[in-house]
C-alpha positions, 0 to 999 in steps of 0.5 A: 253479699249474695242474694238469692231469689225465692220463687212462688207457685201460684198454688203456694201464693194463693195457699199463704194468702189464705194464711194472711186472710186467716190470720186477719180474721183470727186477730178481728175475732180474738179483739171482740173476745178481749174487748180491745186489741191492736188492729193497725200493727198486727193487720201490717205483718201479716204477710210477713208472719206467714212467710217466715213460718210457713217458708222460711223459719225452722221450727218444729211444733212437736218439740218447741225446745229444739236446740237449733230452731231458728228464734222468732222474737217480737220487739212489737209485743202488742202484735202477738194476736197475729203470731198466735193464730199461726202457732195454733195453726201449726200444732204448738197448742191447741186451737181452743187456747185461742178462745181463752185469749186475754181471759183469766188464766190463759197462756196467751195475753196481750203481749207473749209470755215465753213462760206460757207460750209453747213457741215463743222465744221472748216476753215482750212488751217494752219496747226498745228490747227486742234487738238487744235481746236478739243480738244475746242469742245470735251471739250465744248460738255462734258461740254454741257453732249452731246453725239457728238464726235469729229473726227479730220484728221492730216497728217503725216508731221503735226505731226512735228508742236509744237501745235499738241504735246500741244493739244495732252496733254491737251486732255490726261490730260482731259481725252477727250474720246469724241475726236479722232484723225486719223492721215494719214500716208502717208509718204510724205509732200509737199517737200519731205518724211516726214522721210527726213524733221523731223522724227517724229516717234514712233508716238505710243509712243509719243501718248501713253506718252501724254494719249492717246488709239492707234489704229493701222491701217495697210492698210487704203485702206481696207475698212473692216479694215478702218471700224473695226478701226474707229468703235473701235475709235468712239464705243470701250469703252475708257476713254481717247481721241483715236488715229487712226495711218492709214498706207496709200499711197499718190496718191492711185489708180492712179499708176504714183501718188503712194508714189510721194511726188511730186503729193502733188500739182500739175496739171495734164494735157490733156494727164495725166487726161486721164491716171488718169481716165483711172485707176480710172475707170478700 
């Protein structure tokens, strides 16, 4: 394994931070517009989100079919809301879409539909799917010798599904170098905190006995240690599929919100909107 190390201009560090604010705000608006929305998971990969798109993932807005784009698939499909805001953002349809959002007869529901959203790689919604569904494409564009990867969001509280620990030895065992797999360790699930549901740590050890490089990330609100870990992810030379274990924080940047399980869903209100805003936008 080698790493390599991704470094920031202060200019591109503030230019991305303004990318997560925006994307913050857009899921805050987009909730008020739905009448509910997954505040905590969407806030706790924002900064992740901007750094795989805005540095890192290869894909062209202009032809989302492209063969030999690299393949962005969301295992948590409740936090579609903050990859839409990007995706209009860089030209895959229109900003106006993201008005429609969850209304009758628009491309963009609470969980992504392929079908409908120029950009996506995968219809997510049960979770437990997405690694297996990665490690078909990661297997199929090596056989195809193509150059794309495949990076695949997990939550934390996924972990626990049997069907991720399946796909995760398959991909050890075929060696996928092609394919990572960023886990959002964000301690909280639906219902609880992950550790008060199942348990599902040393995640690193777990990874390393399936065949897997692991990259630890301390802070995945960092946007200069964020962009080190997904480079070495994607870049690094690696012979086998790699993990990101990113540290984040449920509900991040909206303080009531932080490390609350109970902002997993949820819908804010006239008084709490105005809050929230107020300290995205501060």
């Amino acid at each position: 394994m080698t790493t390599t190390t991704l470094s920031l201009s202060t200019d591109e560090r503030a230019t991305l931070a303004e990318k997560a604010r925006m994307v913050r705000t857009e899921v805050v608006r987009l909730t008020e517009i739905a009448g509910s929305g997954h505040y905590g998971s969407a806030f706790s990969i924002a900064e992740l989100l901007v750094a795989l798109y805005y540095k890192l993932l290869r894909v062209r807005p202009n032809a989302p079919q492209w063969a030999d784009r690299d393949r962005f698939t969301m295992g948590k499909g409740h936090a579609a809301i903050a990859v839409y805001p990007i995706l209009a953002d860089l030209g895959f349809f229109p900003a106006s879409d993201l008005d429609t959002y969850t209304r009758l007869g628009s491309p963009l529901g609470d969980h992504p539909d392929m079908r409908k959203v120029k950009g996506a790689d995968f219809s997510s919604g049960s979770i437990g799917h997405n690694l297996s569904v990665s490690v078909g494409m990661a297997l199929a564009l090596r056989l195809r010798k193509s150059p794309a990867r495949v990076v695949c969001m997990l939550g934390d509280g996924e972990q626990g599904e049997g069907q991720i620990w399946e796909a995760a030895a398959s991909a050890g065992y075929r060696k996928l170098s092609n394919l990572v797999a960023i886990v959002d360790r964000n301690e909280v699930e639906s219902d609880d905190r992950c550790d008060a549901i199942l348990d599902m740590e040393p995640l690193d050890a777990k990874y390393r006995a399936f065949g897997w490089d692991v990259v630890h990330l301390r802070d995945g609100h960092d946007l200069q240690a964020v962009t080190a870990a997904l480079d070495d992810a994607l870049n690094g030379w690696h012979d086998k599929p790699v993990v990101v274990l990113a540290d984040t924080i449920a509900g991040k940047g909206v303080s009531f919100m932080e490390h609350a399980w109970q902002w997993h869903l949820g819908y804010l209100g006239p008084r709490d909107y105005e809050r929230a805003m107020k300290e995205l936008e501060a």
